[in-house]
C-alpha positions, -999 to 999 in steps of 0.1 A, spaced: 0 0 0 10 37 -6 3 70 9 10 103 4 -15 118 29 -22 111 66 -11 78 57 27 94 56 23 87 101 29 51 108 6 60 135 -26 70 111 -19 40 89 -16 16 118 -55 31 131 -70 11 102 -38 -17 95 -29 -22 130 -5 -57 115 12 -37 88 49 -44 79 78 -26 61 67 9 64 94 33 47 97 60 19 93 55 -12 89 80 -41 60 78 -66 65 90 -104 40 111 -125 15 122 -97 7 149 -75 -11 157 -40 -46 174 -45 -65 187 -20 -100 182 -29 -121 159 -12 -146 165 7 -143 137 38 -180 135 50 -164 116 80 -156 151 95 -193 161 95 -220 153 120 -241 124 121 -268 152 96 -260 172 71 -257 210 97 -238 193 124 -202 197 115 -168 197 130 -154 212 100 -157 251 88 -178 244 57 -187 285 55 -150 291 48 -147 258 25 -124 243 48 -133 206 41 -107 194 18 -84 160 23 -59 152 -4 -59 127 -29 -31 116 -55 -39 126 -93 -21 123 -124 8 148 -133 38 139 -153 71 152 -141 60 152 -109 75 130 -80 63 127 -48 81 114 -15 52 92 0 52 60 21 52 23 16 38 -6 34 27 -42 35 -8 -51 48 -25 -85 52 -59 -87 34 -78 -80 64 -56 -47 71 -65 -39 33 -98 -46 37 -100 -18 64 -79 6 48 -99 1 17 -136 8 38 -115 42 54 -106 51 17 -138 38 1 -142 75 -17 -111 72 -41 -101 49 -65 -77 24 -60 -48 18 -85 -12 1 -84 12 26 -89 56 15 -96 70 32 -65 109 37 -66 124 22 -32 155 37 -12 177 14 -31 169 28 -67 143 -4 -72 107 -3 -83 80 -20 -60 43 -16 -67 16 -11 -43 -16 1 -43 -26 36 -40 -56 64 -33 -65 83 -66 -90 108 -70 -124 98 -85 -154 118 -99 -186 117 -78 -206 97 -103 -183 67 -102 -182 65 -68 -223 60 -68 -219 38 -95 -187 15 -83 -192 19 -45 -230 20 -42 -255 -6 -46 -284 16 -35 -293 51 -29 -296 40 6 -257 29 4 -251 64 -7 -271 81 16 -258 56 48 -222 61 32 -224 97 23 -255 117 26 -262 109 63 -231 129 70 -230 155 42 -248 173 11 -228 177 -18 -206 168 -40 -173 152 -27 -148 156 -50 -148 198 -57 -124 227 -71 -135 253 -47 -123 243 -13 -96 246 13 -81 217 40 -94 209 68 -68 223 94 -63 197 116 -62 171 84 -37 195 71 -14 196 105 -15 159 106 -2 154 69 26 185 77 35 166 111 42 130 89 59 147 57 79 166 89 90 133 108 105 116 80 129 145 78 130 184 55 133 170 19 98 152 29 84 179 43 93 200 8 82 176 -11 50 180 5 44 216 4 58 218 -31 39 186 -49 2 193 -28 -26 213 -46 -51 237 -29 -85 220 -54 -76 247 -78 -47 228 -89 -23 255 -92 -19 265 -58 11 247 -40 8 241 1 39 259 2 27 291 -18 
């Protein structure tokens, strides 16, 4: 498995893959960090009752989207099947690929990794039902997930900064530099 999110902390990944194995860096070709999904997990149990600062658009998590030249420094690790399982429930939004990932050594492994999606093939891959939507999504939150118009979610953001930041400064750069407020042309660091 790879991330380039909150999944940079051994701690966050081991929340939902408490037996993983092998966690270290490794760098991932051709994408980039954007920050534009909407993570209905940070809302109340109703649409209105929020832990996040929806007026401001501060709502965003990252995902990883296609961008040649770009590298980014993200982490790698082995899960059993029921450890992908959960990760795969926590990530259920995004669409999962395997992507080469380039280890310490200069070799390529693969693993699977978090890309963005589009709202409509999320309903159509990930929900049988409206009623799977709504206990999935719409219980939580009202609108579309994956948008161009918001912001992170602060203490998302501090979490991903604190990971990129404990695996040393050229992480931490790569981080600021190779993440993308949703309009995709603002980097963390600007």
């Amino acid at each position: 498995t790879i991330g380039y999110g909150s999944l940079l902390s051994l701690e966050s990944a081991r929340e939902s893959a408490p037996d993983l194995r092998e966690f270290r860096l490794v760098t991932v070709r051709d994408y980039m960090r954007l920050i534009n999904k909407v993570s209905p997990r940070w809302y109340g149990n109703s649409p209105g009752t929020s832990t996040v600062e929806e007026a401001d658009h501060r709502v965003a998590s990252c995902a990883a989207r296609p961008a040649p030249g770009v590298t980014l420094s993200c982490t790698a690790f082995a899960v059993t099947e029921a450890d992908f399982r959960n990760l795969f429930e926590r990530e259920h939004h995004y669409r999962w690929v395997d992507v080469p990932g380039v280890e310490a050594d200069g070799t390529e492994s693969v693993g699977r990794m978090c890309v963005e999606w589009t709202d409509a093939d999320f309903r159509r891959e990930r929900c049988r039902s409206d009623a799977e939507y709504h206990d999935r999504v719409g219980r939580h939150y009202d609108g579309p997930i994956w948008r161009d118009d918001i912001l992170p979610f602060p203490p998302y953001l501090a979490e991903c900064l604190d990971a990129a930041r404990s695996h040393g400064p050229a992480v931490l750069e790569n981080f600021c530099e190779t993440s993308f407020l949703a309009d995709g042309t603002t980097t963390i660091a600007e």
